[in-house]
N, C-alpha and C positions, 0 to 999 in steps of 0.2 A: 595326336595328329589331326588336322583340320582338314574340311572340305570346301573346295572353291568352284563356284559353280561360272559359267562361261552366259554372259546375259543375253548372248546373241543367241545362239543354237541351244542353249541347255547342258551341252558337255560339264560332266563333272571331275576335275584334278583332285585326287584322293594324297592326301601326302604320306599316308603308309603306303601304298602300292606304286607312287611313283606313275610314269606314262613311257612302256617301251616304244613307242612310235616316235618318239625324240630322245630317249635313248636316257631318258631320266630315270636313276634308281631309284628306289624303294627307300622311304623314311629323308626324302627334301622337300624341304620344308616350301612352300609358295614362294616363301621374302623371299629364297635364295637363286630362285632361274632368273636367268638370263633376260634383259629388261626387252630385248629382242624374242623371246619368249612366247610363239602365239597358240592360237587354240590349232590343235591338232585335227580339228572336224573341219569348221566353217574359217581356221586363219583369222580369227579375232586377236588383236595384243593384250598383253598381260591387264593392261587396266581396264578391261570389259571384265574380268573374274570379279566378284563378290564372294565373300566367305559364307557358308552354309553355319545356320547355326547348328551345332553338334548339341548329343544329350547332354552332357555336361552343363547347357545352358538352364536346365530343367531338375537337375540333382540336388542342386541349393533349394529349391522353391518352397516355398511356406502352404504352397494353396495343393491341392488335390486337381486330379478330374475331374472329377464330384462338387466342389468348391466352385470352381469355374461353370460348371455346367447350371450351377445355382445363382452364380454371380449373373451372367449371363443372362437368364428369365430375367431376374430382378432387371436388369438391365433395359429388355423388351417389353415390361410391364408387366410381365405374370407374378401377382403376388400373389395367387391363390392355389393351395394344392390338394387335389383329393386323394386319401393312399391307405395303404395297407402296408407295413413293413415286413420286411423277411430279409433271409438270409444273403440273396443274389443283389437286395439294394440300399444294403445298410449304411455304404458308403454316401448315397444320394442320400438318406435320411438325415446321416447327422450332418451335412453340410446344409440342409437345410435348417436344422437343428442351429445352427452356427447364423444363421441367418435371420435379423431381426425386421426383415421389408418381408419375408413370405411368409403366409399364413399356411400352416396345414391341418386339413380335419383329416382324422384317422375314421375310416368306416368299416362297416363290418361284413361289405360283399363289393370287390373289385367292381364290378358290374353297376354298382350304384354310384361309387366315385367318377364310373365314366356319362354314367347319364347325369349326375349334379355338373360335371363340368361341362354337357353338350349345352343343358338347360342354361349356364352361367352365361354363355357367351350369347345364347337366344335370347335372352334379356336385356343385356347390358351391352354387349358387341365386344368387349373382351375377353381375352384369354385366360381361360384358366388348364392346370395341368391335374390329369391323374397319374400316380405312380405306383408301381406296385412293381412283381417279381418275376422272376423269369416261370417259364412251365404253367402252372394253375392261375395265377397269376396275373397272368399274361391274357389266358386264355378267358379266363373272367371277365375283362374288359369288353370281350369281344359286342356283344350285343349294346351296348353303352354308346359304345364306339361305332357302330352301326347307325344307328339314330343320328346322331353328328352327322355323317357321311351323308344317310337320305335329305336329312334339311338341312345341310349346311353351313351346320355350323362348327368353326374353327375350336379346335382340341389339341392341346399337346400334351401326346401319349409318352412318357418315360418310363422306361420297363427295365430292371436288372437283366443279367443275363450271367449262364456258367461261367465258366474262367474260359477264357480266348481260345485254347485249344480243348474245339469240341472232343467228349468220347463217343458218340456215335450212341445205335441205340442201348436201353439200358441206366443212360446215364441221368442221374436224381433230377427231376422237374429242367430238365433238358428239353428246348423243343428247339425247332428252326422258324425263329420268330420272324425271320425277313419274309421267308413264305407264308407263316398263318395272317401278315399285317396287310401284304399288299394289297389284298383285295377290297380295304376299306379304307387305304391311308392315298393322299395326297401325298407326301413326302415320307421313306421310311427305310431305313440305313440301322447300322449296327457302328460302336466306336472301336475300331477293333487297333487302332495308331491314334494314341493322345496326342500327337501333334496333331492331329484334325480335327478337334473334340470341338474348338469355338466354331468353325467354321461350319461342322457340322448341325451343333445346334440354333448358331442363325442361320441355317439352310433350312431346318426343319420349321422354326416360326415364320422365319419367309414363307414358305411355303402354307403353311395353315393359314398365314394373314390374307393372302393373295388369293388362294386358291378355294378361302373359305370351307376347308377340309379338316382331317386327321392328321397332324402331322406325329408319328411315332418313330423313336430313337431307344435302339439296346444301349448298353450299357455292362461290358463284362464286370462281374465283382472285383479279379484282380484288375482291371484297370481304372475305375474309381479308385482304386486308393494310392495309385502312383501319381507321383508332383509332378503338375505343371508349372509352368510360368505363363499367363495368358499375354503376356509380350512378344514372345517370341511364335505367337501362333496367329494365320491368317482369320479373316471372318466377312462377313456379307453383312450388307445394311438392305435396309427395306423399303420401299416409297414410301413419302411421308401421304400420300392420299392417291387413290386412284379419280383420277377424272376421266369422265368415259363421256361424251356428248354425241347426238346426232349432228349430220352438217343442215347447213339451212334446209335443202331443197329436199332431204328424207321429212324433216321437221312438217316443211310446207306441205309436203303431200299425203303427210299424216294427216294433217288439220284436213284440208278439204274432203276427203274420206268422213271425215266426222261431219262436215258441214254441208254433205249433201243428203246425211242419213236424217228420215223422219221419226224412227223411234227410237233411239241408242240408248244402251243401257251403258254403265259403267259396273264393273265386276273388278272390283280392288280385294289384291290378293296381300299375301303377307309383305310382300315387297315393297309397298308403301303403307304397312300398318304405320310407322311414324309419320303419315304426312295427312292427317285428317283433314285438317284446315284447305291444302289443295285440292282435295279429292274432292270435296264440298265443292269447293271455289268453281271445280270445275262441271259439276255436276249444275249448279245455279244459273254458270254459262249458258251452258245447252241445254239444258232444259231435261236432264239426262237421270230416271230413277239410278239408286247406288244399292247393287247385291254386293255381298261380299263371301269369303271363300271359309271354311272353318278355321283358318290359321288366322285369317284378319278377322274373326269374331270378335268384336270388340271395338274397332276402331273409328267406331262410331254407337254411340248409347243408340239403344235397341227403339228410343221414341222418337229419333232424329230425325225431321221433317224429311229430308229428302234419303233415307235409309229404308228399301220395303224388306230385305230382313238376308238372310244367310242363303246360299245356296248348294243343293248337295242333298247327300240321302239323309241326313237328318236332318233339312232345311224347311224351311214352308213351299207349300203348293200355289205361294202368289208369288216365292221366290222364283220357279220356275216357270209359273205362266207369263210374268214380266220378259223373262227372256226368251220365251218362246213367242213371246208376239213381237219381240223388239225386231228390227230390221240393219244392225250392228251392235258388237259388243267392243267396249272399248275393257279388255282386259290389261289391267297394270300392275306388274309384279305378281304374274299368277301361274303356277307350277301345272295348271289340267291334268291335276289329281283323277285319277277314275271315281272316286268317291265324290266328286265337284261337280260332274257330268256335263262340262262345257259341251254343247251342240258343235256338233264338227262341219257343220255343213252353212254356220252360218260366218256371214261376213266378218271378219276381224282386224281393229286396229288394236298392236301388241305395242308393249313397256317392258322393256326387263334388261336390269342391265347383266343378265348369265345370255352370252349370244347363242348360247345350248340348250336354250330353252326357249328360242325364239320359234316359231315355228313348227311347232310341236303340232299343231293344227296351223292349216296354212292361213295366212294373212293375206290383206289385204294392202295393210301397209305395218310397218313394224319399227319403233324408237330401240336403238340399242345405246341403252346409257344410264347412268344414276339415276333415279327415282329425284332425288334432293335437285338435280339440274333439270332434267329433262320435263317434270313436272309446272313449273312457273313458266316455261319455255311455250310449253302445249298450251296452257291458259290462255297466255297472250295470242298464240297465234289463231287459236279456233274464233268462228264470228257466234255472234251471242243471238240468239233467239227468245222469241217468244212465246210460250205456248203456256197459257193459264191453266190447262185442264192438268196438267201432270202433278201439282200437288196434292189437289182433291182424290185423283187416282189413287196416291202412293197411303192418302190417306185411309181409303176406304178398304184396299185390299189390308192393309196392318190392323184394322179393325176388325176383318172377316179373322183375321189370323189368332188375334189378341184373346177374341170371344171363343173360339175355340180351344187356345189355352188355357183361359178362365174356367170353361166347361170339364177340360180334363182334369183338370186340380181338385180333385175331391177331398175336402176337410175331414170327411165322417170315413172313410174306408180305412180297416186295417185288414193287412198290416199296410203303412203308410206306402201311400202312391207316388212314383218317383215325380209325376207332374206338380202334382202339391208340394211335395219337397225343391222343387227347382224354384219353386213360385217361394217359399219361404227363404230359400238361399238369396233367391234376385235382391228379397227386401232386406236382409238383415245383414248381406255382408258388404263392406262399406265401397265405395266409389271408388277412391284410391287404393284399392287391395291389389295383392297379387295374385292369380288361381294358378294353382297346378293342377292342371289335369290327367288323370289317369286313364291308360286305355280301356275298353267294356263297354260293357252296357249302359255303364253309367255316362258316360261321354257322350252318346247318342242321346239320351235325355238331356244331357245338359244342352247339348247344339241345338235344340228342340225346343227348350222351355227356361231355358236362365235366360234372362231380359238384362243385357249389356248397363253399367253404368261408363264407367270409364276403367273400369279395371284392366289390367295388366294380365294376359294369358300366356300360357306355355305347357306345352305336352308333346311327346313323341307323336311327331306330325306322320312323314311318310311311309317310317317301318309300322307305326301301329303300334308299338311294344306294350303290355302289360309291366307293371310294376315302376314305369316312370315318374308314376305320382309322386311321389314320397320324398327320392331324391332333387327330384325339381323341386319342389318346397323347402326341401336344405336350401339348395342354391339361390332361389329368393329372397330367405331370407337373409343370408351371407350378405348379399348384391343390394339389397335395400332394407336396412333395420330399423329404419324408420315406418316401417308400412304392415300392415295386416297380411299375414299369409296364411291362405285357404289351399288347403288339398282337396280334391274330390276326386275320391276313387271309388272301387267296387271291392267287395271281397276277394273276390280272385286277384288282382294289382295289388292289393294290401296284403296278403300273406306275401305276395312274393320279394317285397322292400321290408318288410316289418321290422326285422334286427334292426334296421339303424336308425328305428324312433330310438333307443339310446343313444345313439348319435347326437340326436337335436337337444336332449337332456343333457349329455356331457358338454356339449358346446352352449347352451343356454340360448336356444331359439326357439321362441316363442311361436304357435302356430295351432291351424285350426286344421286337426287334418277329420276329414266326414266321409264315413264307411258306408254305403250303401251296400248293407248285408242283406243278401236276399238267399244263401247260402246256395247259388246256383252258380253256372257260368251262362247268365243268361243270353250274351252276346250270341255264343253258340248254340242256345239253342233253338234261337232265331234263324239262327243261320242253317240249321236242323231243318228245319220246316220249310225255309225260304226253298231248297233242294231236296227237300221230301224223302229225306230220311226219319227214323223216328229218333224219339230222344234218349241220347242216349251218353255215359259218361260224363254228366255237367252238373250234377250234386257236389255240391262240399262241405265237410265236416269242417266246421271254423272251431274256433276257442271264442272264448270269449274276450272280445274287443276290448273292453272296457276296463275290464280286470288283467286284461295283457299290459296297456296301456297304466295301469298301475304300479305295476311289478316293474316295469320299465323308468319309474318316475315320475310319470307324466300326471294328468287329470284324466280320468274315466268318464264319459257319460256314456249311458245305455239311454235307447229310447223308442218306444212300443209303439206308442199311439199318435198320430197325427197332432193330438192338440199340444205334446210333449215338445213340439219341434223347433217353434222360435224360441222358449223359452230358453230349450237347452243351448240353439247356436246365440242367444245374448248374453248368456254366461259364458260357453266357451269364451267369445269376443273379448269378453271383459277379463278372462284372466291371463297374465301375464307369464304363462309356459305354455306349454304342449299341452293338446287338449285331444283327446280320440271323442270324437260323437259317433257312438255305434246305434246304426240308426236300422232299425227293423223293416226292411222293405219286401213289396211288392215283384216279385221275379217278372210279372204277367207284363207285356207291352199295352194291349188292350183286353 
């Protein structure tokens, strides 16, 4: 018996139950009422009914849930997947398994699959997914999936889950995953009607494309493996590009804001790390030195005439005296991270196309729009000045800065000094690389003393996480296999990724990852001091790196003494796998 649905009101004619309000029994069939026949709610006639497709359309089907849900990705371009297998998503496995457009790496801590996927899309600007299981699982992700959330970048989360009717508590790696997701997800639902399944999971990449979030979907195990037909099921398309532009007259009264200021700095944040060449263009304009934020570390080489260096508590002291003598900042694409220390008191023209982040400190005038539009836009409109003294400036303070890194780079001290080690890493590892950075102590030294080529950067920006190292450098190198990929972590970040250097061994990616073993948690105990407690609980017993890193597959170097250092990272460089350089450091700041 079929269902016929009424296109005006919705009313639906059931032909096993018939309609008593016309007096129609049970088991007649639609073809046979009355051609005078209308809808019993709103009096539509018969040819406003459509037929409802019935499960029947779905019992033939060749494809799964699971199948579709895979087809689907593939469809929206996610060919990439990080995951863990188990019992609640063995249905999504092998449909992926069935699938010769997606790639899956199996890793060896949920947590890591979610920060190689956060890292992927920080890179590259596409989507990649992690998957794993319901319960532990699940719950694995969580921190991975955090990191994505604070920087924004696009994740789709796929998690099994129990069989559709929960048992409450008790019941095996059972959680209520809609509650533990929402507090990190952009979009996040559970399949619980495989008629919904397409719709639902282009609602969920919708959503992570757009909202540049998390977007996470359960997934029960018995309904992964019931047939669908993806025919007979609705679904959502997604803009093919967001254009987002100021109108003229915000435009114009940006620029004069700029063109009345005498000292303006420009402070490019991550938000136009790809647009160098403007940021320049525009800086040359005005006559305007260029700081930049720790996430845009890089986006400009560290001797670039008009770049005086990084700003923030690992930055230089000419990075902040520039802006504290300037009399505007022109910040573009820049999140006023507390760690950034943007002056809040001072005048500000803002860029950002998140309008939730506009004003964060208040403005003076503010562009809400693309970076990619709104930038060529600002060039042209601001007037061009002239002021000779500002290159010699920008030169003289990078000089004060330079010579005091030079100073702190001690050749002869062991165990080796992280300055000297940043100064050897500047030289030896290549232009076009990728760095993954790890949270610690060591990340403070690096903002501090690695000298920008044109490398490629990424690390767990806003949560800070420890252990993001490792997985970012998977993701690297996934997303660009043409290119040198450099980890820089700390002890503490490297124990806590370590299992899936076999990871990069089973998958064959080549990589340099470099331990700053100083077997302390030295961050903290800076941070010990800075609040004048003593020191306490920041020791660590390590293994040993080197020989871990063998047993793993990998290449081992150990290395003691300062003069050991370029040599060992020109052989990592040069060999083509996984390389551990455990590198004997300096806990001590000064």
């Amino acid at each position: 018996m079929a269902r016929w649905k009424c296109t005006v009101c919705g009313y639906v004619y059931d032909e096993a139950k018939g309609e008593p309000a016309t007096a129609t029994p049970p088991h007649t069939p639609f073809s046979s009422l009355p051609e005078d026949w209308h809808c019993p709610v709103c009096g539509a006639p018969r040819d406003s009914f459509v037929q409802e497709p019935g499960e029947d359309v779905h019992a033939s089907a060749t494809t799964t849930v699971a199948d579709i849900i895979v087809d689907e990705m593939e469809r929206w371009g996610v060919d990439l997947v990080f995951g863990l297998p188990g019992t609640s998503a063995l249905g999504i496995f092998d449909a992926i398994r069935k699938n010769n457009a997606i790639r899956l790496i199996v890793v060896r801590h949920e947590a890591n699959a979610a920060f190689a996927a956060a890292a992927y899309n920080k890179l590259t600007g596409r989507i990649a997914a992690c998957l794993t299981i319901a319960g532990p699982g699940a719950t694995n992700l969580a921190t991975g999936l955090y990191d994505a959330k604070e920087d924004r970048a696009s994740v789709f989360s796929l998690n099994g889950q129990v069989e559709m009717q929960y048992t409450g508590p008790g019941g095996l790696q059972e959680i209520d995953q809609d509650a533990f997701f929402r507090p990190v997800t952009v979009f996040n639902n559970t399949i619980y009607d495989k008629s919904m399944t397409v719709k639902l999971v282009t609602m969920a990449l919708k959503h992570a494309m757009l909202d540049h979030g998390v977007a996470q979907l359960s997934v029960p195990n018995n309904i992964q493996k019931e047939p669908l037909d993806a025919r007979y099921c609705s679904r959502e398309t997604c803009l093919p590009r967001l254009t987002i532009q100021s109108d003229e007259p915000t435009l114009r009264a940006a620029a004069r804001v700029i063109d009345h200021a005498t000292r303006p700095v420009i402070l490019a944040g991550w938000g136009v790390h790809d647009l160098p060449d403007l940021v320049v263009a525009l800086a040359e304009k005005i006559k305007a030195p260029i700081l930049t934020t720790f996430r845009a570390k890089g986006i400009l080489p560290d001797d670039h005439p008009w770049l005086v260096g990084m700003l923030g508590t690992s930055g230089s002291p000419q990075a902040r005296k520039t802006i504290d003598e300037s009399d505007l900042i022109i910040a573009l694409g820049v999140g006023f991270s507390r760690m950034t220390g943007v002056p809040r008191h001072k005048p500000i023209v803002q860029l950002d196309s998140d309008p939730k982040t506009i004003g964060k400190i208040p403005y003076m005038a503010a562009l809400w729009g693309n970076s990619h539009l709104e930038m060529p836009r600002l060039v042209q409109e601001v007037q061009g000045r002239d002021d000779p003294s500002v290159l010699p400036r920008i030169a003289s303070l990078k000089k004060a800065w330079n010579d005091l890194r030079d100073k702190e780079a001690d050749a002869a001290a062991t165990p080796v000094r992280p300055p000297y080690l940043m100064k050897m890493l500047s030289e030896t590892i290549p232009a076009d690389a990728v760095i993954s950075l790890d949270t610690g102590d060591n990340m403070w030294w690096f903002g501090r003393n690695f000298r920008m080529k044109h490398q490629q950067l990424v690390f767990s920006g806003y949560l800070g996480s420890m252990g993001a190292g490792l997985p970012g450098a998977i993701a690297a190198r996934i997303a660009y296999p043409e290119k040198i990929v450099v980890c820089i972590t700390g002890d503490g970040g490297f124990s806590q990724a370590m299992p899936d250097l076999v990871t990069t061994v089973k998958y064959q990616l080549p990589m340099v990852i470099v331990v700053l073993n100083n077997r302390e948690l030295a961050m903290i105990q800076v941070e010990q001091r800075t609040e004048g407690y003593p020191n306490y609980a920041t020791d660590l017993l390590n293994p040993d790196f080197a020989r871990f890193a063998e047993s793993c597959g990998c290449q081992g170097i150990s290395v003691k003494n300062p003069g050991e250092v370029r040599g060992a990272m020109e052989k990592a460089l040069g060999l083509n796998q996984p390389v551990v350089v455990d590198i004997d450091t300096d806990p001590r700041r000064f």
